[in-house]
C-alpha positions as CSV (number, residue, x, y, z in Angstrom):
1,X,9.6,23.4,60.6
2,X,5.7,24.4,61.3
3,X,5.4,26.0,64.5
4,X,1.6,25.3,64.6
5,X,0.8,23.9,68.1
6,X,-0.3,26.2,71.1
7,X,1.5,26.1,73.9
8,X,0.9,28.0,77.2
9,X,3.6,29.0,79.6
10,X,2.7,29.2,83.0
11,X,4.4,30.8,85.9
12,X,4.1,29.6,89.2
13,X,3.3,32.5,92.1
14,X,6.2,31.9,94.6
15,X,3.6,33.3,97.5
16,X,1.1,31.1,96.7
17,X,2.6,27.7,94.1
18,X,-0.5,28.1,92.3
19,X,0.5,28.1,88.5
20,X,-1.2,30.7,86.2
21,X,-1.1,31.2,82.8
22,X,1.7,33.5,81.5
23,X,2.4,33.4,77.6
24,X,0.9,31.6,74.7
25,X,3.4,30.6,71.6
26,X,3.2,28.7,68.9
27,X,5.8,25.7,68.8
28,X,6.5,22.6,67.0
29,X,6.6,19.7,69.3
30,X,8.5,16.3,68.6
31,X,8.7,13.1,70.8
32,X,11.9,12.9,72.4
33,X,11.2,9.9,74.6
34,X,8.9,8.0,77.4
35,X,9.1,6.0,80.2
36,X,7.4,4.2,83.0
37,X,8.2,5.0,86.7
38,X,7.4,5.5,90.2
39,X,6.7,9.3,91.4
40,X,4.9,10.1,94.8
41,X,4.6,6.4,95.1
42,X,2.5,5.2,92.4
43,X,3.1,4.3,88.5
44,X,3.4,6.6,86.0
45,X,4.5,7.2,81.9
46,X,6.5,10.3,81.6
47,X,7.0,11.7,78.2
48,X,9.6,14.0,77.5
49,X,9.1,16.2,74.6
50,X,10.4,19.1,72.3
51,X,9.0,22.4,71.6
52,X,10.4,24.5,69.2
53,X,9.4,28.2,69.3
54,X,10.7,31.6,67.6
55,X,12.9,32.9,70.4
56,X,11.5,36.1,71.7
57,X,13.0,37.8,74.9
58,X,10.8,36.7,77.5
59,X,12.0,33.3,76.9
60,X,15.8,34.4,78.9
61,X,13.5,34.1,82.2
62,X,12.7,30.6,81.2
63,X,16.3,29.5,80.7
64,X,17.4,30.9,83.9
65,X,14.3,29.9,86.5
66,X,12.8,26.5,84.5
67,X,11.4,26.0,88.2
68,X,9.0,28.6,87.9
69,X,7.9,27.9,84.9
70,X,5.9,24.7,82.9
71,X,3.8,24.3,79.7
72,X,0.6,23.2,78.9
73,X,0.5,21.0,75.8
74,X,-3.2,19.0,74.8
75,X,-4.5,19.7,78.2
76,X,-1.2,18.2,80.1
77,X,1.3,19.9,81.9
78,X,5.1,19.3,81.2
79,X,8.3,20.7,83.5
80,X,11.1,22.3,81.9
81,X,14.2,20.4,82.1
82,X,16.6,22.0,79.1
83,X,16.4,25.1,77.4
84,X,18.7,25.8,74.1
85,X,18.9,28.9,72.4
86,X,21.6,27.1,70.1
87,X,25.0,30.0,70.6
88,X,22.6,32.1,72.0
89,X,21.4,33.3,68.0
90,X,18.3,34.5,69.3
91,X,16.6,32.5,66.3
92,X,14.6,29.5,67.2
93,X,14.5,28.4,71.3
94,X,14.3,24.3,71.6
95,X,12.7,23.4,75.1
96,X,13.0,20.1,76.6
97,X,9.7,19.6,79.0
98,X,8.8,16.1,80.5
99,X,4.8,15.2,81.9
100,X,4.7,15.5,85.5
101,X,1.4,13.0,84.6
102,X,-0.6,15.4,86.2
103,X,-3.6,17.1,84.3
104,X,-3.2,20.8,83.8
């Protein structure tokens, strides 16, 4: 698997909801799936997709407070919705992120 896509992690200040950037990682990102939708009362396409990263330690945060943190994938930003860090083997980290259809 080539983990050859940039990827930012952003955290979100709790004091102020702004997001800023946090971490960069490589990842490989696959499709998982898309669909159409009403948020905040108009239509939207969300796509939710797969990044696959080396696990390093700072990714525990992300498992345990996905609120506080999104990515930023081709200008776009995605909310965490799964994290697997398959029997916790500390190997490769599979993140499950949907669009919020909001630019980053």
């Amino acid at each position: 698997m080539r983990m050859d896509k940039l990827v930012t992690i952003q955290i979100r200040d709790e004091e102020t909801e702004k997001w800023m950037d946090w971490k960069k990682v490589l990842a490989s990102v696959n499709w998982v799936s898309g669909s159409e939708g009403y948020q905040n009362g108009s239509e939207g396409i969300r796509n939710r997709l797969q990044f696959s990263v080396r696990y390093q330690p700072f990714l525990d945060s992300v498992a345990f407070e996905p609120g506080l943190y999104r990515l930023i994938y081709r200008g776009k930003s995605f909310n965490i919705v799964g994290h697997d860090d398959y029997f916790e083997q500390h190997n490769t980290v599979r993140i499950i992120a949907e669009s919020d259809g909001e630019p980053a």
